[in-house]
C-alpha angles and dihedrals in degrees: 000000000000101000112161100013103079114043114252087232076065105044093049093048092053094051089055099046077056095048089042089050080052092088097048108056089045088065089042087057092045086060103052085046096058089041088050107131104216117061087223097052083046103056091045092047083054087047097056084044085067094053094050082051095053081045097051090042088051084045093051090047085046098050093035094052095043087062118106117249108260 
């Protein structure tokens, strides 16, 4: 969408800063979860925890078996 224009030094570093935030708003979200009011809303919000999980472990193997061998 915006080759050329923004260095790639730039744009690398602004798609790790985004995979390094993931954490964090996984464990933001583990909190709400765990302050939700309702015991139904908490366990689907639990639920839903689980998935982002299963999404952020696919992510790690993704980004640990696209390294180069050293």
């Amino acid at each position: 969408m915006c080759d050329g224009i923004v260095p790639p030094e730039v744009r690398d570093a602004l798609h790790e800063e985004k995979m390094l935030g993931s954490p964090l708003w996984i464990l933001s979200f583990a909190l709400f979860a765990a302050l939700a009011p309702a015991p139904d809303l908490r366990r689907r919000m639990l639920a839903a925890l689980v998935i982002e999980f299963a999404i952020a472990a696919c992510g790690v193997v993704h980004f640990v078996a696209t390294q180069p061998p050293i």
